[in-house]
C-alpha angles and dihedrals in degrees: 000000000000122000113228103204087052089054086055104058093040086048100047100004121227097286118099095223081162123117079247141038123265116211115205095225124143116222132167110249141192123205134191116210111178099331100319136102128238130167129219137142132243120263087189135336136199133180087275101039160352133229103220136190103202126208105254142159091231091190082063100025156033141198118280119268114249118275099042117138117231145157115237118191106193113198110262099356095069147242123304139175101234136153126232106262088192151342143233126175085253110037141011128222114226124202110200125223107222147140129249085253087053090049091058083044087048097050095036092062090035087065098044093051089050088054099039 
């Protein structure tokens, strides 16, 4: 079985080289795709984005293609329109769609949740 967190490193290093930080934090999430749920949890997230490895049955379905529109809600950072950035077989990139008023929200539970 692949390993999705190890994907990701191999994929994109250690190194945040990103115009944010990335902060490797595992939440539960819950995503909308058209309507319906799925459930996955964070590799990493930052104020722009989050890398996700979603719950899914991998012999019936696949990630979404980049590009897709979606609604993530992360334990304890919020919910966000976004769009898939790219895609892995193990994990998706989403690129979230907020304000500059959504980005200080953002940050500001992301600290909290780093320190909790």
């Amino acid at each position: 079985m692949v390993d999705p967190e190890k994907e990701f490193k191999e994929e994109f290093g250690d190194e945040n080289k990103r115009q944010t930080l990335r902060c490797p934090i595992e939440k539960r999430v819950h995503v909308s795709i058209d309507g319906k749920p799925y459930t996955g949890k964070t590799l990493d997230i930052s104020v722009r984005g989050a890398a996700v490895s979603l719950d899914l049955n991998l012999d019936v379905e696949k990630n979404p293609e980049p590009g897709t529109e979606l609604i993530i809600d992360i334990d304890d950072v919020g919910e966000v329109a976004g769009r898939v950035a790219r895609s892995t077989d193990t994990f998706i990139g989403i690129e979230l769609h907020i304000d500059s008023d959504e980005e200080d929200l953002i940050a500001s539970n992301l600290m909290m949740a780093l320190n909790s």
